[in-house]
MIVO-492204 format. One line per field, with one value per residue (C-alpha): x, y, z. Coordinates in pm, 1 decimal. Layout:
N
u c(X/...)
v c(Y/...)
w c(Z/...)
This chain:
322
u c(0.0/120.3/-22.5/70.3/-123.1/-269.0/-395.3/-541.9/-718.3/-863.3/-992.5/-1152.4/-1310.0/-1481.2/-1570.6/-1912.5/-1991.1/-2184.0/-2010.2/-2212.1/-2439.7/-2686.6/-2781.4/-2543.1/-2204.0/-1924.0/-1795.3/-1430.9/-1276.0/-1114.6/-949.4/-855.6/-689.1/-498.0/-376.8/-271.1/-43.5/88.7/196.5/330.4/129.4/170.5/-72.2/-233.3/-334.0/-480.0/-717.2/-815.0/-897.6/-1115.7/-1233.3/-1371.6/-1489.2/-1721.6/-2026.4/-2187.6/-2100.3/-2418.4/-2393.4/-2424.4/-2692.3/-2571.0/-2795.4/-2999.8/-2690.8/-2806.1/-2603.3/-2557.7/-2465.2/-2555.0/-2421.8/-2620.5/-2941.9/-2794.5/-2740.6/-2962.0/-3100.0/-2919.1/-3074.4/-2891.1/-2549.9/-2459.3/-2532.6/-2293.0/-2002.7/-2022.4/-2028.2/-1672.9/-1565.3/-1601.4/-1411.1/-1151.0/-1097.0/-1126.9/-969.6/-745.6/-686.1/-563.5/-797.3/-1126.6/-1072.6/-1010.4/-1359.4/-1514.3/-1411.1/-1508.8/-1913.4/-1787.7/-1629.5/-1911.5/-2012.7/-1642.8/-1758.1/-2043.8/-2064.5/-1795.0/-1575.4/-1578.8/-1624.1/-1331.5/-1084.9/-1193.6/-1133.4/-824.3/-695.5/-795.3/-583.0/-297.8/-350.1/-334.8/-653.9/-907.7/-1219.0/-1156.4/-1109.1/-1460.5/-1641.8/-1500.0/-1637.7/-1965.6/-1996.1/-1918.0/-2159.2/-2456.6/-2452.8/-2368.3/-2433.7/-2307.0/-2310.9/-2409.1/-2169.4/-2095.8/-1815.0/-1681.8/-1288.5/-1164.5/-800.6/-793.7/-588.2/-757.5/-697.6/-853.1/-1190.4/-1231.6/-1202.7/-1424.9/-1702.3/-1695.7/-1736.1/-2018.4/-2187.1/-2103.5/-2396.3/-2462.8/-2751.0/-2642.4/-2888.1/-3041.5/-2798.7/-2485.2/-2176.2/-2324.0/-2680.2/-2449.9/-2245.6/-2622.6/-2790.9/-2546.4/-2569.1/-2932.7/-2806.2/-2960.2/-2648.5/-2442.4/-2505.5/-2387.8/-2064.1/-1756.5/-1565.2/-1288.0/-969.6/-841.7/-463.6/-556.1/-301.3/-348.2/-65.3/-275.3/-572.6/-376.6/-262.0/-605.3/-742.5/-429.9/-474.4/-828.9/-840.6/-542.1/-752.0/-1070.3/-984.5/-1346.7/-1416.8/-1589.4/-1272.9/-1072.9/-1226.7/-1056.7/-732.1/-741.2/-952.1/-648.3/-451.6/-677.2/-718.0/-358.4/-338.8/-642.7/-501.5/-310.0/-602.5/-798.4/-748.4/-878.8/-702.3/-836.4/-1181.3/-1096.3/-908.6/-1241.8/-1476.0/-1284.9/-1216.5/-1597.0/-1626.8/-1381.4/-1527.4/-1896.1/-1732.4/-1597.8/-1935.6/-2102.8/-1902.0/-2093.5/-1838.3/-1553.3/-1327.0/-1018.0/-723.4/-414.3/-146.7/148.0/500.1/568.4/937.3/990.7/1351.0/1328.4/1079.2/1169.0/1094.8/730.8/699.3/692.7/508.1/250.6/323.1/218.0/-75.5/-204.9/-131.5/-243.7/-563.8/-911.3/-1074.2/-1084.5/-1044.7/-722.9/-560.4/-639.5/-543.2/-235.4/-185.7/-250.7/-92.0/232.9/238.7/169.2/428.7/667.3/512.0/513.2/756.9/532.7/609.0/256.3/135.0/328.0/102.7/-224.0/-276.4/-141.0)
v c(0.0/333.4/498.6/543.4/353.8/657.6/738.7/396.1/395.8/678.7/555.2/272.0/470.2/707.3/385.0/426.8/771.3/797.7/922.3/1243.9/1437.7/1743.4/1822.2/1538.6/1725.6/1523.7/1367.8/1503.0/1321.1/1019.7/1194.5/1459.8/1233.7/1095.5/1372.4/1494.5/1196.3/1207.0/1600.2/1426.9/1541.1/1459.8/1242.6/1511.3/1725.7/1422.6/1378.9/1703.3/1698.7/1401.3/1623.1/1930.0/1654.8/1387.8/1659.6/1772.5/1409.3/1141.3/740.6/546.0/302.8/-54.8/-312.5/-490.5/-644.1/-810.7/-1008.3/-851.4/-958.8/-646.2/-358.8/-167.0/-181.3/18.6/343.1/643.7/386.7/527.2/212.7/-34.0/162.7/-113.9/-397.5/-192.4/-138.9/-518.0/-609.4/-398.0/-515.4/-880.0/-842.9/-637.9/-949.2/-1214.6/-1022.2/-805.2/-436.9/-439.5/-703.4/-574.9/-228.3/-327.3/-528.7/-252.8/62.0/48.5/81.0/352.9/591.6/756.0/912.2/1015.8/1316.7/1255.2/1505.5/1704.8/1420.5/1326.9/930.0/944.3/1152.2/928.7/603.9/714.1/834.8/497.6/364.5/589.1/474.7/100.0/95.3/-174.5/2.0/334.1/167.5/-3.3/285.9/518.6/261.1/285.4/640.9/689.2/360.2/515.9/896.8/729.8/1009.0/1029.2/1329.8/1401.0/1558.6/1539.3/1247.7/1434.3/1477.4/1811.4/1933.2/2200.4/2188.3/2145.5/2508.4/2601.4/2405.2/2638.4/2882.9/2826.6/2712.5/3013.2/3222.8/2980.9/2976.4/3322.4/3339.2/3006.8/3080.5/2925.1/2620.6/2596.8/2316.9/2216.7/2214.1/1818.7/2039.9/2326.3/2133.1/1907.9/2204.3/2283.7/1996.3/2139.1/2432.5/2480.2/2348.3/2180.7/1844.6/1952.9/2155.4/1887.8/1961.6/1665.3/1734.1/1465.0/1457.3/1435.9/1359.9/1358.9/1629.1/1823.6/1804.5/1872.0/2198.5/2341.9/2245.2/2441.9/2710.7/2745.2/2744.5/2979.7/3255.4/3233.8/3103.1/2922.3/2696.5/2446.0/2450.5/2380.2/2000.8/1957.6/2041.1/1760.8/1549.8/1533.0/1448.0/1136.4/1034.2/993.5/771.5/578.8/585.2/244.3/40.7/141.3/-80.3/175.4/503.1/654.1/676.6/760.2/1072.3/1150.2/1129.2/1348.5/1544.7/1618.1/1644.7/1932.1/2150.1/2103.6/2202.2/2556.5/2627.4/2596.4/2868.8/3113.2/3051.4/3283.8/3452.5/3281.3/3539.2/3473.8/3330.0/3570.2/3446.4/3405.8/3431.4/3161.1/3172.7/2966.5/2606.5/2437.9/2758.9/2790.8/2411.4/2486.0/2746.3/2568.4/2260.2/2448.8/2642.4/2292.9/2147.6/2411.7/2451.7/2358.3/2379.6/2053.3/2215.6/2397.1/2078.8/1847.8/2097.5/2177.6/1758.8/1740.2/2066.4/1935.9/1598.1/1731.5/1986.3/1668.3/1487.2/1796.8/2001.1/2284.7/2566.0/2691.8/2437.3/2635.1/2927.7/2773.6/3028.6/3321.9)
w c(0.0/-94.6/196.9/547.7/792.9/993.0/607.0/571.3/914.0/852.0/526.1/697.4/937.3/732.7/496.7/656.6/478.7/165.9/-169.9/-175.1/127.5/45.9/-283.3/-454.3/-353.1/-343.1/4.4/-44.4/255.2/125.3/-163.3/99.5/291.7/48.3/-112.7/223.3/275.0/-70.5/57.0/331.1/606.0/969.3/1176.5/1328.9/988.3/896.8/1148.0/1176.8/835.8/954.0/1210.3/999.2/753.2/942.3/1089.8/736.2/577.5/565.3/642.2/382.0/294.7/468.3/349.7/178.5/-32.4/-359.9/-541.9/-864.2/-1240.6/-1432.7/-1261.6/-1462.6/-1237.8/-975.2/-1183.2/-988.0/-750.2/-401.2/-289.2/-455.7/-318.2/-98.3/-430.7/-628.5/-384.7/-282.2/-676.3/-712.7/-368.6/-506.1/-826.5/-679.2/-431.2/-707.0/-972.7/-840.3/-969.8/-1286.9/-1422.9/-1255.9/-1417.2/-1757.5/-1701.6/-1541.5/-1706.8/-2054.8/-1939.3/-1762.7/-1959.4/-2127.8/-1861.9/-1738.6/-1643.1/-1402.6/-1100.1/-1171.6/-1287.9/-956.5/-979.2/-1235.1/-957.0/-651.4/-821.1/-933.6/-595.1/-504.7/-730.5/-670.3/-250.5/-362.9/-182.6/-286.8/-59.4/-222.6/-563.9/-516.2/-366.8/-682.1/-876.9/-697.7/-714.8/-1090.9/-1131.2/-958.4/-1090.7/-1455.7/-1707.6/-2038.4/-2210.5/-2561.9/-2875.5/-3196.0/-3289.9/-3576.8/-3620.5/-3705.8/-3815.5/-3544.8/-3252.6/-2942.5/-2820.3/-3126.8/-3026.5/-2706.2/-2908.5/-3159.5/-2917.5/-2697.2/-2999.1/-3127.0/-2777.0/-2656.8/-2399.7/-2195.9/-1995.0/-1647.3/-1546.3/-1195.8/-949.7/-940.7/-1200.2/-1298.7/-1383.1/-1562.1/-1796.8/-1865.7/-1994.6/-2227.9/-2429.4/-2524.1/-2687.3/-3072.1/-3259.1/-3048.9/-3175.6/-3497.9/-3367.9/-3394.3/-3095.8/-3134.8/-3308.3/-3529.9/-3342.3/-2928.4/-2647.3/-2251.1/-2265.8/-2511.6/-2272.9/-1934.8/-2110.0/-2207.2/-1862.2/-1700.8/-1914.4/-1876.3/-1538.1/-1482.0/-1709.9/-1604.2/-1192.6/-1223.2/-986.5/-1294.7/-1444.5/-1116.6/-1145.7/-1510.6/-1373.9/-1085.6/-1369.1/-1595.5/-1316.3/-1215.5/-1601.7/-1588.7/-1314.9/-1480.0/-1820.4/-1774.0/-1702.6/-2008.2/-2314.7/-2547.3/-2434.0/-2710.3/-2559.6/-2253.7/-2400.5/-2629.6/-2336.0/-2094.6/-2380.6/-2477.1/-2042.1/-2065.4/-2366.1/-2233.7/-1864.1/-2024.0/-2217.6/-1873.6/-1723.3/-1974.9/-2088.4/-1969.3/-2120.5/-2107.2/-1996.4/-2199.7/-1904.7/-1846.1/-1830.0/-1468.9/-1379.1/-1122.2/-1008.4/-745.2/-811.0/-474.3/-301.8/-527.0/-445.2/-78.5/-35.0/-232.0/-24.2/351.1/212.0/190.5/455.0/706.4/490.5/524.4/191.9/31.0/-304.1/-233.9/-67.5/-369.8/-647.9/-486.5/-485.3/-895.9/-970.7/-825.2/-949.9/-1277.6/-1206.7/-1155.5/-1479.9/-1745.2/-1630.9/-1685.9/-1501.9/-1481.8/-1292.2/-990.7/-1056.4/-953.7/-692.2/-803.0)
């Protein structure tokens, strides 16, 4: 396990909260937690991040346990929760990792962007903990708020910073949707003409991806956009276990431009050169805001911006809070 074991207790003991609480926000604890350990936080940061976590967080649905063949059923039934996360459980244990999520994946990515992308970034922070529960309950999550988003398919020679722009110009004028950022980037799928606006350029890498969601988030500072930095991050780590990467890329990809429509979408500031003479200095500072704060958001970007930091080399990835 690539976690300490005050991490991994900690795990287990919040085990017993659901994946969301209010109005389908995202229970941020576990990937907290493990993003805190990653930054190498003491025993005492993590449990008071435990702490601040637990009161607003909701138990999750224990019983009754089905056993279940088509995993299917359990999409937007909250009470077939416990069927689903004892269906991954099982072929996690029987299967192992690598196995279970090459079986498991491909009827998930579709929908790769459900709340937020947030059943994409926990699984993969269970994966990047070498934890089996959080692997399962990712799995869960994504399973049971499973919904794909519609686009066009069709390839286009543009680059992909040339698709955000042409689809901001295009859709000037979003009109923002009632709920949360899962509602937003729904309604803008029902814009006149955006089934027939190709948003998918014919040449697309991860790297090409990561850089537009840096970008766009560094020029606009929305907090939408936020998720497709730390969803880049966790595609990476899930990258490995997909058999047709290709998809994967496509999906998040379409995820990503409907994400920046639902912002309005804003305008995207062009990113000034940043001198940064000193990295390990930037690194730290970075690293202590962090760990002596408590908004989830700030803890886990700071997590992805520096491992992608480490994996890039891209200086503005030590900018994220400038």
């Amino acid at each position: 396990m690539s976690i300490t074991r005050d991490c991994a207790q900690l795990l287990e003991a919040g085990n017993r909260y659901h994946v969301h609480y209010g109005d389908r926000l995202a229970n941020h604890l576990p990937m907290v937690l493990i993003a805190l350990d990653k930054l190498e936080a003491s025993p005492e940061q993590l449990r008071h991040a435990f702490d601040r976590s637990t009161p607003h967080l909701q138990l999750r649905p224990g019983s009754p346990v089905e056993d279940i063949t088509d995993i299917r059923v359990c999409r937007h039934r909250d009470d077939y929760f416990p069927s689903a996360l004892h269906y991954y459980e099982q072929q996690l244990k029987q299967h192992g990792i690598d196995h279970c999520l090459q079986q498991e994946l491909p009827a998930l990515l579709p929908s790769i962007a459900t709340a937020a992308f947030h059943g994409l970034i926990r699984t993969a922070y269970g994966i990047d903990a070498g934890h089996l529960e959080e692997i399962a309950m990712g799995l869960a999550y994504w399973n049971l708020e499973y919904h794909p988003l519609a686009s066009s398919n069709a390839q286009i020679s543009e680059t992909a910073e040339d698709v955000i722009t042409q689809v901001a110009q295009k859709f000037p004028d979003v009109p923002l949707a009632p709920g949360n950022i899962a509602d937003h980037m729904t309604s803008v799928t029902g814009q006149p003409g955006w089934m027939d606006t190709p948003i998918q350029p014919k040449h697309l890498s991860l790297e090409d991806i990561a850089r537009v969601a840096l970008n766009a988030y560094l020029g606009t500072k929305d907090f939408t956009l936020l998720h497709g930095v730390t969803g880049c991050h966790a595609l990476r780590l899930l990258l490995p276990y997909c058999a047709d990467k290709e998809t994967a890329l496509r999906f998040f990809w379409q995820g990503m431009v409907i994400a920046y429509l639902s912002t309005g979408p804003k305008a995207i500031q062009p990113a000034t050169p940043d001198a940064i003479p000193d990295n390990p200095q930037r690194q730290a500072e970075m690293l202590t805001r962090a760990l002596n704060s408590d908004d989830d958001h700030v803890i886990k970007l700071t997590y992805s911006a520096l491992e992608e930091f480490h994996y890039y080399d891209n200086k503005n990835y030590l900018q994220i809070f400038n």
